[in-house]
FILUM-555049 format. One line per field, with one value per residue: residue number from 1; residue in three letters; x, y, z of N, C-alpha, C, CB in turn. Coordinates in Angstrom, 2 decimals, padded with zeros to 5 digits, always signed. Glycine has a CB too. Layout:
BEGIN
i NUM, ...
aa ALA, ...
n.xx X, ...
n.yy Y, ...
n.zz Z, ...
ca.xx X, ...
ca.yy Y, ...
ca.zz Z, ...
c.xx X, ...
c.yy Y, ...
c.zz Z, ...
cb.xx X, ...
cb.yy Y, ...
cb.zz Z, ...
***
This chain:
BEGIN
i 1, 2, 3, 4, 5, 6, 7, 8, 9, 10, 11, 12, 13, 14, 15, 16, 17, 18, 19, 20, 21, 22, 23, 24, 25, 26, 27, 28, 29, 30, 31, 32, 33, 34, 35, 36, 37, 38, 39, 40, 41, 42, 43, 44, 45, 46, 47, 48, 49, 50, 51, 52, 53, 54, 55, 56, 57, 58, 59, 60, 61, 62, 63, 64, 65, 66, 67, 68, 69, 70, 71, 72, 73, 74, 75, 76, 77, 78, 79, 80, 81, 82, 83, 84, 85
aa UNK, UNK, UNK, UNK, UNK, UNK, UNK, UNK, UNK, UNK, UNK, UNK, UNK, UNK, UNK, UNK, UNK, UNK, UNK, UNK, UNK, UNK, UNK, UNK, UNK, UNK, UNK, UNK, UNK, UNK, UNK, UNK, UNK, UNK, UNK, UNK, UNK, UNK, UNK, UNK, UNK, UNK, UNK, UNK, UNK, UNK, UNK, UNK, UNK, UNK, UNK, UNK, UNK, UNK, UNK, UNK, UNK, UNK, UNK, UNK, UNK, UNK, UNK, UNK, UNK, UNK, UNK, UNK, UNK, UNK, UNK, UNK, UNK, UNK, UNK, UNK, UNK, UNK, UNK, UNK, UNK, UNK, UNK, UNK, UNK
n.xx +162.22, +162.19, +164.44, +166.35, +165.10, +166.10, +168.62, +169.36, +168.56, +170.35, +172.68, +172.49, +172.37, +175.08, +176.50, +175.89, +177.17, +180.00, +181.06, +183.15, +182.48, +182.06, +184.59, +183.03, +181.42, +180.64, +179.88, +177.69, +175.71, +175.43, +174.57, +172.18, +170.71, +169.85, +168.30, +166.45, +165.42, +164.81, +162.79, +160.98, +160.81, +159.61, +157.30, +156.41, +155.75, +154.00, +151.14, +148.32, +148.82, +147.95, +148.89, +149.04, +149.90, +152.39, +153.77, +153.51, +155.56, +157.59, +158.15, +159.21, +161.02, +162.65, +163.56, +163.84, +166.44, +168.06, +167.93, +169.88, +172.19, +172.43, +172.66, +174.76, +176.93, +176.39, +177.25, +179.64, +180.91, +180.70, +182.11, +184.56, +184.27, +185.17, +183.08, +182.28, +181.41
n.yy +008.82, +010.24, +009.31, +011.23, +013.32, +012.96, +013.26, +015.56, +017.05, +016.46, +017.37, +019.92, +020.77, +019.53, +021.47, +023.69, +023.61, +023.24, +020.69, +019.37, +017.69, +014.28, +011.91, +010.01, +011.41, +012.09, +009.33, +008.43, +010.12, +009.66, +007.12, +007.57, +009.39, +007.38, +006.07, +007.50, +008.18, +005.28, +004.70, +006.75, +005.21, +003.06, +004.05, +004.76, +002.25, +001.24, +000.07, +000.98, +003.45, +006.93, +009.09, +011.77, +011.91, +010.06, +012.09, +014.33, +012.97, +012.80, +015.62, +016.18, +014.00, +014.98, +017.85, +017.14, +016.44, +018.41, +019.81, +018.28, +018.61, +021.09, +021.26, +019.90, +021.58, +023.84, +022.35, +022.08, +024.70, +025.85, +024.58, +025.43, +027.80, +030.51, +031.48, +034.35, +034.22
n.zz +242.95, +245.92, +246.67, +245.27, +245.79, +248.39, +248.44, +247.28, +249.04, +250.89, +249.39, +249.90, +252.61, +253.89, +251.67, +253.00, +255.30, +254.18, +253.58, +251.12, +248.08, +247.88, +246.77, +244.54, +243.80, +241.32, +240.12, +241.69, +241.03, +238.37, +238.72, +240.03, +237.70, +236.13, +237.66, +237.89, +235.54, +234.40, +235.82, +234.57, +232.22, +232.70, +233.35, +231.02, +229.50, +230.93, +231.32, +232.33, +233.12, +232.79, +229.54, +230.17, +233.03, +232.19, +231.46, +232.91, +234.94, +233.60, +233.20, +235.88, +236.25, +235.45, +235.95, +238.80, +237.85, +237.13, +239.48, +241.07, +239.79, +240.35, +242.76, +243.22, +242.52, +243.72, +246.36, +245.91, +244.61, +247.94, +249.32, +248.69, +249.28, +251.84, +254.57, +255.95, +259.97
ca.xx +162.13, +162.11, +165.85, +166.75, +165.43, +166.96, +170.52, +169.07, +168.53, +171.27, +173.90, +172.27, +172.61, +176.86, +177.23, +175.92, +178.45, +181.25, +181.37, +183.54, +181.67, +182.95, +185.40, +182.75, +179.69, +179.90, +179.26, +176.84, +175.08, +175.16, +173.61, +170.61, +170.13, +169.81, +167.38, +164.94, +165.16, +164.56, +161.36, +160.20, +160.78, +158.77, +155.59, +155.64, +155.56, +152.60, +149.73, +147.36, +149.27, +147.59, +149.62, +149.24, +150.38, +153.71, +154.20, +154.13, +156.94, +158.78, +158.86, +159.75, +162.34, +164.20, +163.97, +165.34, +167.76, +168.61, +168.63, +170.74, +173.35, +172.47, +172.89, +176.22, +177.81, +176.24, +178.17, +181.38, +181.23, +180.65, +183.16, +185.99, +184.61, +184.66, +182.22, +182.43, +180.73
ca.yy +010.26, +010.69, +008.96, +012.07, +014.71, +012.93, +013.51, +017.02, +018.31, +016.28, +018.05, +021.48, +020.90, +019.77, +022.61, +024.64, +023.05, +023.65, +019.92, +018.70, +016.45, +013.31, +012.10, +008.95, +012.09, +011.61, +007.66, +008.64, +011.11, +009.10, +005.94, +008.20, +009.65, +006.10, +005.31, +008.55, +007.39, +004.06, +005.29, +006.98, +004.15, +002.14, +004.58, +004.81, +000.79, +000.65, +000.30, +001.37, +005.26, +008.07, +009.61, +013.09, +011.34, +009.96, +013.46, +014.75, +012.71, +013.37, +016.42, +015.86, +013.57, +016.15, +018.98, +016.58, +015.78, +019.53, +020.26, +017.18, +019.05, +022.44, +021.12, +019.29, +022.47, +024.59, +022.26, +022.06, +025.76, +026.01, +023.81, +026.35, +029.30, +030.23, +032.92, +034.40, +033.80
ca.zz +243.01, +246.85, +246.75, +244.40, +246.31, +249.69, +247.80, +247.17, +250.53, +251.62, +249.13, +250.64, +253.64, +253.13, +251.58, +254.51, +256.34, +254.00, +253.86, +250.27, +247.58, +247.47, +245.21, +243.52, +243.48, +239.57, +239.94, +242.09, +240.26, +237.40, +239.07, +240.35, +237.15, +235.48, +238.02, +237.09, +233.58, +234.56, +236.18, +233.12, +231.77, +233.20, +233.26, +229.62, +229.50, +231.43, +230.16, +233.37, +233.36, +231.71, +229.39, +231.01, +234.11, +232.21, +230.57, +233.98, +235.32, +232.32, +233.99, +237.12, +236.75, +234.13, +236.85, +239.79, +237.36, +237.10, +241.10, +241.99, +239.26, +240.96, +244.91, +243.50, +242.13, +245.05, +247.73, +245.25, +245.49, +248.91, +250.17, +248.15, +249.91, +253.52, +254.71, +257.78, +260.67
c.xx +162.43, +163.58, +166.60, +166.42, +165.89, +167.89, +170.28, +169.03, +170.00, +172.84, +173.77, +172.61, +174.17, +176.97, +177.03, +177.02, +179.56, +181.89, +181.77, +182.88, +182.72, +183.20, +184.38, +181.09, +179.45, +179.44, +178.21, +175.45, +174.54, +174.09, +172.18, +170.00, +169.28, +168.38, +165.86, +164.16, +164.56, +163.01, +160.45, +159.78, +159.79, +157.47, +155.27, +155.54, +154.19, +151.64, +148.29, +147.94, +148.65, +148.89, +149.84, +150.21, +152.24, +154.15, +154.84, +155.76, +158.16, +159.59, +159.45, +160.76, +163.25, +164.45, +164.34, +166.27, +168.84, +168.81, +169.36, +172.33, +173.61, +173.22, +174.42, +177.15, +177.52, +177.32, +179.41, +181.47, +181.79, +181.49, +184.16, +185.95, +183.98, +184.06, +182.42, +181.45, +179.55
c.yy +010.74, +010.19, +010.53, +013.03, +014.66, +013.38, +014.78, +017.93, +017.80, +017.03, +019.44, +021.32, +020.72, +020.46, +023.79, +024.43, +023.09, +021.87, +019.65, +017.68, +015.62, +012.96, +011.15, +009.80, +011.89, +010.36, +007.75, +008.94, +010.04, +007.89, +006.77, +008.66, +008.47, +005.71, +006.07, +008.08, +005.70, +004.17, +005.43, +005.99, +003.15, +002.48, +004.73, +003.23, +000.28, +000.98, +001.07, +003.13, +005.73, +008.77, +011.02, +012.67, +011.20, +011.46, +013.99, +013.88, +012.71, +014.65, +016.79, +015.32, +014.39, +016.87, +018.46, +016.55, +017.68, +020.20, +019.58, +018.30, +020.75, +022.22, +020.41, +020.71, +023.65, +023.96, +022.62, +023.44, +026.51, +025.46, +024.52, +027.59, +029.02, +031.92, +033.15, +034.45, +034.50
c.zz +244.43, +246.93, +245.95, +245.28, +247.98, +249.02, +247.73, +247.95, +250.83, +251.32, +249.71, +251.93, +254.05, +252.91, +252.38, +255.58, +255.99, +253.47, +251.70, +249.26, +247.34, +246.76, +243.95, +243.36, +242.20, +239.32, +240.82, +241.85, +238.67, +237.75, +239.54, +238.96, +236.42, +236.43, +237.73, +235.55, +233.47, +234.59, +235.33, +232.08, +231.65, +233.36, +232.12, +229.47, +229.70, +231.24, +231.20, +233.64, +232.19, +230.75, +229.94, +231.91, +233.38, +231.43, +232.28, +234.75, +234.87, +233.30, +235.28, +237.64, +235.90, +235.28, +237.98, +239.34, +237.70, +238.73, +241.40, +241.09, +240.16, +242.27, +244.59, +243.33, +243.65, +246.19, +247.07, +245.91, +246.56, +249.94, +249.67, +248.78, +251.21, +253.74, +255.70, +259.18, +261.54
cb.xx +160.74, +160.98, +166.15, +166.26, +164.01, +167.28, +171.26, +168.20, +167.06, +171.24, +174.22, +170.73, +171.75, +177.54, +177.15, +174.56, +178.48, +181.93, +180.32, +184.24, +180.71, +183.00, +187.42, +182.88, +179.37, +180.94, +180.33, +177.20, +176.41, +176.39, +174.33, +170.64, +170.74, +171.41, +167.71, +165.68, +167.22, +165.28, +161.36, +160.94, +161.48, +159.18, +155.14, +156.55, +156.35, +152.34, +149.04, +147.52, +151.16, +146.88, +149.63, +147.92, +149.33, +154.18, +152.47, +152.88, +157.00, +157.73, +158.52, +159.22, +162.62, +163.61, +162.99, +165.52, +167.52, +167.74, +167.93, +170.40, +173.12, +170.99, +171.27, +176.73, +177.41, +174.58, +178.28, +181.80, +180.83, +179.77, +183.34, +186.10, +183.90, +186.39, +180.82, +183.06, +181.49
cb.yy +010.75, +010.41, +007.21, +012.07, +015.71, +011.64, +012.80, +017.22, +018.02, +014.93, +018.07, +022.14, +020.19, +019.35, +022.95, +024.33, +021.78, +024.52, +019.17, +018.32, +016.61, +012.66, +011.21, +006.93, +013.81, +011.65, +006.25, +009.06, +012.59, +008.77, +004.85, +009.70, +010.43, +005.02, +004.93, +010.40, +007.20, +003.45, +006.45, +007.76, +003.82, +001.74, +005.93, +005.68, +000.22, +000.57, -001.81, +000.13, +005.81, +009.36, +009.38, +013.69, +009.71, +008.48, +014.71, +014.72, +011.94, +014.29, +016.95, +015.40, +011.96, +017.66, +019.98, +015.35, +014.96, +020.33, +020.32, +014.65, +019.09, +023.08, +019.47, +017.89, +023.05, +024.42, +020.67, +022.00, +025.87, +025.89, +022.18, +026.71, +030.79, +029.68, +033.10, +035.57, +033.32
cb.zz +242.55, +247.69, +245.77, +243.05, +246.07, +250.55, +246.04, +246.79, +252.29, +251.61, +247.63, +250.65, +254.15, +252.12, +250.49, +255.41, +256.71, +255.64, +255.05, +250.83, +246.27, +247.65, +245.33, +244.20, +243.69, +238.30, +240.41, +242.43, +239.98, +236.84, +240.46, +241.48, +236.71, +235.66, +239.46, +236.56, +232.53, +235.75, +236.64, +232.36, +232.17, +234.27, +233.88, +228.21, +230.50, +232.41, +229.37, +234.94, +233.36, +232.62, +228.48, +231.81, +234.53, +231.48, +229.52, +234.88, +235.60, +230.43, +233.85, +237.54, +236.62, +232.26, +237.12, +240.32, +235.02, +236.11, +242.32, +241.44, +237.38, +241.19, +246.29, +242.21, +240.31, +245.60, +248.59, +243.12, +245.62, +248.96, +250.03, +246.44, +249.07, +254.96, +254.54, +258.03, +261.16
***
């Protein structure tokens, strides 16, 4: 989760800068999501997590999932337009 929302500031902050997503951000993107899900994965498995607990990360890793898509389309964006200074 903290790998997900590094990529999260980090696409905000790129696109403050104007800076281009790179061309392998969908293999990227994809390998992080895999690893959220993984996660989940692995807290419904275990037998010592509350289920509240894995409910909650349910939600948590859905709505990283949904800012990492937000902060990618924000830099895309932002790297097509130039604002002025």
């Amino acid at each position: 989760m903290q790998r997900a929302l590094s990529v999260i500031r980090d696409n905000l902050t790129q696109a403050q800068d104007g800076v281009p997503t790179p061309e392998d951000q969908a293999k990227q993107s994809k390998l992080l999501t895999r690893e959220l899900d993984s996660m989940v994965v692995a807290a419904e498995r275990a037998q010592d997590i509350p289920v509240d607990a894995v409910q909650d990360l349910k939600l948590l890793a859905h709505q990283c999932k949904q800012m990492l898509t937000a902060s990618l389309l924000i830099r895309k964006d932002a790297s097509l337009i130039k604002l002025p200074e």
